[in-house]
N, C-alpha and C positions, 0 to 999 in steps of 0.2 A: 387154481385155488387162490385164495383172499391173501394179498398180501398189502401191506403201509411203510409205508415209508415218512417218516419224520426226518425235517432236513435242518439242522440250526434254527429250530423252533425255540418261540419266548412269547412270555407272556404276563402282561405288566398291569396292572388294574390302577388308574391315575400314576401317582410317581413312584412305585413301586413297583419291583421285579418280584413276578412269583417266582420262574424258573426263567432261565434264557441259555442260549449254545447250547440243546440240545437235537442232536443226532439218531437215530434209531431206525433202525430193519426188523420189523417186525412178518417175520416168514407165518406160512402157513402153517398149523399143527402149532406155534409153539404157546410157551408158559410164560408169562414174565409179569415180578411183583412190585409195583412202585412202592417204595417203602420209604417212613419219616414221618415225624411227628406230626402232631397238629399242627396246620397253617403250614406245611411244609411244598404243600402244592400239589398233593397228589388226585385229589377230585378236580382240581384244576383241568389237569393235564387229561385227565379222562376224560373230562367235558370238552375239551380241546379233538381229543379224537373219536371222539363220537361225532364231532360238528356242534355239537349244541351250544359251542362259543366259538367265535374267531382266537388266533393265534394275532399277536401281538406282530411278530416278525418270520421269517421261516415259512414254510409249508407242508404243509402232510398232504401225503395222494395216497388212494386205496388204486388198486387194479387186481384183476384175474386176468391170468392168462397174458400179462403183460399188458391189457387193454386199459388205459384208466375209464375209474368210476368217477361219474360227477359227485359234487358232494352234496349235490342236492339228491342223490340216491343212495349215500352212506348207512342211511337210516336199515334199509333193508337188507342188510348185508350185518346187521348187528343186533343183539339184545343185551339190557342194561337192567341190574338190580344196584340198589344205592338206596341212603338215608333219603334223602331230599327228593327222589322221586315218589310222588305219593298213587296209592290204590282210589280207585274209584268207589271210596266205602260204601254207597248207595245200593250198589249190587251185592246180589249172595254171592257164595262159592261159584255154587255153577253158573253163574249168569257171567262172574267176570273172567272164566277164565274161557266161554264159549266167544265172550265177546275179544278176548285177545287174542283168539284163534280166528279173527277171522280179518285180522292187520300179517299174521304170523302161521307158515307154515307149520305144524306140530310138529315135533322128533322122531321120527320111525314111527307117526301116523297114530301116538300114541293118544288114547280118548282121554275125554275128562274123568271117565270113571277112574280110570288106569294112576290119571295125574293124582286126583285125591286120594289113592290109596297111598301112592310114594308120599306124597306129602304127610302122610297121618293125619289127614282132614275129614274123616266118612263122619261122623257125625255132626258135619256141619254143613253141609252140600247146600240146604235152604236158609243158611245164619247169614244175615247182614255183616262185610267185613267191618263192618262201623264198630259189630260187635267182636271183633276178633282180639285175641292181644297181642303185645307186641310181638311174641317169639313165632306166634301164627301166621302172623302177618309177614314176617323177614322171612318163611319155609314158601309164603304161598308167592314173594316176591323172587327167591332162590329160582323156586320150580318155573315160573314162567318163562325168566329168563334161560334156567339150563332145558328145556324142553323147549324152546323154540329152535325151528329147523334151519340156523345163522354160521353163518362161519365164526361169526368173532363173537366172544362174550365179555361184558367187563363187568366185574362186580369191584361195588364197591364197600367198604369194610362188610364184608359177607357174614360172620360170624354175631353180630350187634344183634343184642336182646335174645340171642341164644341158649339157653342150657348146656350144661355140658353135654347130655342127651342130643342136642340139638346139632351141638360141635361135632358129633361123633358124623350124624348124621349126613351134616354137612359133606366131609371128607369123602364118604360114599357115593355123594350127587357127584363128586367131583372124578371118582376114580373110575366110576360105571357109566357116566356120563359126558362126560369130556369129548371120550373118540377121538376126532384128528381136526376139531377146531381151535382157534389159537384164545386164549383166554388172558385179559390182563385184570390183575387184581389191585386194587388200591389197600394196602394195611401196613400200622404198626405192629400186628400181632403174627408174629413167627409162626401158630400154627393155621394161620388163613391162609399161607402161602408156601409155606416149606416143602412141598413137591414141584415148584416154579422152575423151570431150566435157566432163566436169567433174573436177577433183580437190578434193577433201579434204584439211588438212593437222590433222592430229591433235592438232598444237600448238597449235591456234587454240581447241581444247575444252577445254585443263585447268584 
């Protein structure tokens, strides 16, 4: 199983520190919340292990099985929901979620019909996401990633443009969903992450 390792990692954007000296074992199956204001560094650091940015100093290595993974194959071993990654608005419902099934194994083989019914999307299967709204958009952004078939999942502030309907929701993707992959969350808000086995406080790196 997937595990990361974070070694005295930092990371500085021109002459400032986001975060630096930190440390982290991040085992398989586990939960853990980075948590701290805005600008506190926590998409930072996500971006950071997911690959999609270099680390300033330190090193993170992913392996199974104790073998490492290149980080030019990190990608596949992961799915990400976050503000600043955007939906391919151009496609309907169904078109985009056949077409990120086929970057991404599905979760216990689970169809598109299946996915739009969890999501609470059936009347929109032929709508352009261009036309979706926000809360539609961050369930149909939730589902893709917790229905891909990855060991690691990170969300980022997960709960944004939710309802409370929505929050409820939420908690249920996460409690029927999870299983035994390791999940790291980016939030200030105590109920995005308050079933996490470890939290992080961003304050504590700078």
């Amino acid at each position: 199983m997937l595990e990361i390792h974070l070694q005295e990692v930092a990371k500085r954007f021109q002459y400032e520190w986001i975060f630096k000296n930190l440390t982290l074992h991040i085992p398989s199956g586990s939960s853990i919340a980075l948590t701290g204001g805005n600008g506190s560094g926590k998409s930072t650091l996500l971006k950071c292990i997911s690959g999609n940015i270099q680390v300033t100093s330190g090193k993170i290595s992913y392996s199974i099985a104790n073998k490492p993974i290149p980080e030019t194959e990190w990608y596949s071993n992961l799915a990400i929901s976050a503000p600043y990654l955007e939906l391919p608005e151009e496609f309907t419902l169904t078109e985009l979620i056949e077409f990120h099934f086929q970057f991404k194994k599905p979760l216990d083989n689970i169809t598109s019909k299946e996915l739009i019914e969890i999501l609470y999307l059936e009347p929109h299967t032929q709508k352009q996401v261009s036309q979706f709204s926000s809360g539609m958009k961050q369930r149909l952004k939730l589902g893709l990633a917790m229905f891909s078939d990855v060991p690691l999942i990170l969300l980022d502030e997960p709960t944004s443009n939710l309802d409370k309907k929505g929050i409820a929701w939420y908690s249920e993707l996460i409690k029927n969903y999870q299983k035994d992959r390791s999940l790291i969350i980016c939030s200030n808000e105590p109920r995005e992450y308050e079933f996490c086995e470890k939290k992080i406080a961003m304050e504590d790196y700078k």
